[in-house]
Backbone bond lengths (Angstrom), bond angles and torsions (degrees), N, CA, C in turn:
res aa  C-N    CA-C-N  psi(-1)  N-CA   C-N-CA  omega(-1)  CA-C   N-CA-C  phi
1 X - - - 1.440 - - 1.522 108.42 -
2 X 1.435 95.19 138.29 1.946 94.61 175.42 1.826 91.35 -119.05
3 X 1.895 84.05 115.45 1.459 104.15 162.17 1.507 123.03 -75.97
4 X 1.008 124.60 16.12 1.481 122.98 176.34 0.955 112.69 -131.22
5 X 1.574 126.79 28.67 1.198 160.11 -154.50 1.650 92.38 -132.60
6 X 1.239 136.17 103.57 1.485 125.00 131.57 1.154 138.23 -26.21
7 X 1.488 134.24 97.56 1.646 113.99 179.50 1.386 108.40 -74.74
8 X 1.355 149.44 -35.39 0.942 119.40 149.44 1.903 151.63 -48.96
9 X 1.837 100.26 -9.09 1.064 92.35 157.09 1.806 121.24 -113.38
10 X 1.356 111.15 0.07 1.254 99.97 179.13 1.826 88.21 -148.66
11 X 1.116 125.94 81.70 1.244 113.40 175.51 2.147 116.12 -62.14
12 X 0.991 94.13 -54.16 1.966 86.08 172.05 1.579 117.45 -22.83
13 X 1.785 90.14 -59.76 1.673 105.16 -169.05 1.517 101.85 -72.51
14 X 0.929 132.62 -23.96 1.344 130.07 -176.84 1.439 105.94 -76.98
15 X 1.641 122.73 -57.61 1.382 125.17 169.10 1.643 122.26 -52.42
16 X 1.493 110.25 -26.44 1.674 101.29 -165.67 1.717 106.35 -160.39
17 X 1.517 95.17 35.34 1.435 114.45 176.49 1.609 104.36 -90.05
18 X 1.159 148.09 -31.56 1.151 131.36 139.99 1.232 138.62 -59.83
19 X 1.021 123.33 -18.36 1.489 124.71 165.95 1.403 106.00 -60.95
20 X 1.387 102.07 -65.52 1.266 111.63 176.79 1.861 128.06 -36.67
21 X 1.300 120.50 -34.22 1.090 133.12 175.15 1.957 118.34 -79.78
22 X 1.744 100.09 -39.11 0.978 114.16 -178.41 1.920 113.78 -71.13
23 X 1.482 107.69 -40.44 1.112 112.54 -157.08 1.738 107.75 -106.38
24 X 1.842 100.53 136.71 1.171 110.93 -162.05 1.447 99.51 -98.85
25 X 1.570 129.18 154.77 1.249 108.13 139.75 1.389 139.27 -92.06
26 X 1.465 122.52 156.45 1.304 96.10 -176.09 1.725 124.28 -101.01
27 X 1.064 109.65 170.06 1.493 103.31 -172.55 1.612 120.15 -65.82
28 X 1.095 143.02 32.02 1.138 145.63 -161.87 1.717 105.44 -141.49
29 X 1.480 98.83 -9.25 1.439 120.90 -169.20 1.377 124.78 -139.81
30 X 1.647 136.05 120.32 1.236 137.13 -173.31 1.390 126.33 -90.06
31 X 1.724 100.87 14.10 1.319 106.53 -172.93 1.763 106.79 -170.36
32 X 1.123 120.41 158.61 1.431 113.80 -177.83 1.301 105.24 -159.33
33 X 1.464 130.46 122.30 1.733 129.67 151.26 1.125 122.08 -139.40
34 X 1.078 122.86 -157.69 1.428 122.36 -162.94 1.363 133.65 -35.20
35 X 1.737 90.05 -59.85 1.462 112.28 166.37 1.439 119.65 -99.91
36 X 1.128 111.72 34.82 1.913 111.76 142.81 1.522 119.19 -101.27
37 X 1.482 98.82 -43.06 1.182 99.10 165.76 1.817 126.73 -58.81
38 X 1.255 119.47 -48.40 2.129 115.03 163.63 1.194 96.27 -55.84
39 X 1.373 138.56 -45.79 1.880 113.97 -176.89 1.290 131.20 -75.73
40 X 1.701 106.64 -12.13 1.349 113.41 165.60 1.373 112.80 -87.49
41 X 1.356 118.69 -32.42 1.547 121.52 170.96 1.743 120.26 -66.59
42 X 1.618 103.90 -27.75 1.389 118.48 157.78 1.852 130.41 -48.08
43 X 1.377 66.98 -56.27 2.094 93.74 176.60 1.524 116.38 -51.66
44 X 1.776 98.17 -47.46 1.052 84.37 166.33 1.744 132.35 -112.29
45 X 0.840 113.31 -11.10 1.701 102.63 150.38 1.790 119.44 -44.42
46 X 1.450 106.31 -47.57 1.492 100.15 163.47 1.826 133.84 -37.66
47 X 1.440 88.10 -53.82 1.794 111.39 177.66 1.258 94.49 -35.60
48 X 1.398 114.98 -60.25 1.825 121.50 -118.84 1.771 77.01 -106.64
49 X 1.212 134.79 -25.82 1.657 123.66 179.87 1.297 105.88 -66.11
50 X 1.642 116.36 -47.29 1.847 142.68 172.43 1.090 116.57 -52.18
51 X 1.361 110.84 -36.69 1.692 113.50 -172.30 1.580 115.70 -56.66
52 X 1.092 98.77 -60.20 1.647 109.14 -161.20 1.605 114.59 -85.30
53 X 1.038 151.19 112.72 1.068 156.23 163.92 1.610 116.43 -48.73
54 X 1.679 125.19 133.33 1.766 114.14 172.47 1.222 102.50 -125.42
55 X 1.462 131.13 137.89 1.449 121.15 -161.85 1.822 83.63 -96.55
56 X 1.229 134.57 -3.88 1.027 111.22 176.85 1.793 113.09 -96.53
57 X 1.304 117.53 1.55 1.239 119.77 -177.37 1.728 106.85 -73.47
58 X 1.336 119.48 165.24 0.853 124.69 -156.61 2.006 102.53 -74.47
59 X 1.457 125.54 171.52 1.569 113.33 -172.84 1.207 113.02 -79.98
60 X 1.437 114.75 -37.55 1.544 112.14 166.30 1.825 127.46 -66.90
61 X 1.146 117.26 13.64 1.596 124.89 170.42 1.539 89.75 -122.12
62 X 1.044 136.50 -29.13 1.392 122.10 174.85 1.095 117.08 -81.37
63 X 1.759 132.70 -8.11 1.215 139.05 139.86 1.111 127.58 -37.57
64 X 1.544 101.60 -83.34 1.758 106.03 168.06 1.390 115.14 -33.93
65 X 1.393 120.72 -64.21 1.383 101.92 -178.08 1.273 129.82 -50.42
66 X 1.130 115.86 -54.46 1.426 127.45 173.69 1.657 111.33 -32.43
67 X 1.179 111.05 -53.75 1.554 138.31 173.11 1.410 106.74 -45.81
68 X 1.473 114.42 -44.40 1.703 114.62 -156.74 1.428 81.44 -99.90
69 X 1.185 152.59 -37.19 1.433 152.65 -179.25 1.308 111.26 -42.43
70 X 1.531 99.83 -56.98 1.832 110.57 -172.72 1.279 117.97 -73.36
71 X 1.399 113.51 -29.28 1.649 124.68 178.01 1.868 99.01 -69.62
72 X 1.161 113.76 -33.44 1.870 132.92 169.75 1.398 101.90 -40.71
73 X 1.206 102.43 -67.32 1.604 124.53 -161.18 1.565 111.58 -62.41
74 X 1.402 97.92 -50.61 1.472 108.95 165.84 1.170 122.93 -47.14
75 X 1.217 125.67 -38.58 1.625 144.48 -160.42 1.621 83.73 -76.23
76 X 1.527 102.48 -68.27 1.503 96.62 -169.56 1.507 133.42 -48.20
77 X 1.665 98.23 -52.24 1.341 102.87 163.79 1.647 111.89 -34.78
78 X 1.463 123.44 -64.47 1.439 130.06 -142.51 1.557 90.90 -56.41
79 X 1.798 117.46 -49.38 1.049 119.60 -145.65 1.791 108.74 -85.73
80 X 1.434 101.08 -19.73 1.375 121.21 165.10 1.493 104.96 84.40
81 X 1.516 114.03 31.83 1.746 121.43 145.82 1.079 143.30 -74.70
């Protein structure tokens, strides 16, 4: 919210006039709001839960990972990184 913003004279800028100032886009992207930003912040909390393997975690989470690893690997291979 931008408090030096009137909502009666500019309600938008008042509701999402800081965002607006605060938030960049990034170059990989022609657009950015609310919800790109939680699915990119999603994406990666996902990675980093997926990434690492615990031999003490239970077998069915050591599945998935294992699972999301190889589909990883694949990617890389395909793309040749």
């Amino acid at each position: 919210m931008d408090f030096a913003v009137s909502p009666c004279d500019d309600f938008y800028r008042f509701v999402c006039g800081n965002y607006m100032k605060t938030t960049t886009i990034p170059d990989d992207k022609t657009s950015v709001n609310t919800f790109t930003v939680i699915v990119d912040e999603l994406e990666e909390q996902l990675k980093l839960a997926l990434g690492d393997t615990d031999n003490e975690e239970i077998s069915s989470i050591q599945k998935v990972k294992r699972y999301y690893q190889s589909c990883i690997n694949k990617l890389w291979n395909f793309r040749g990184d």
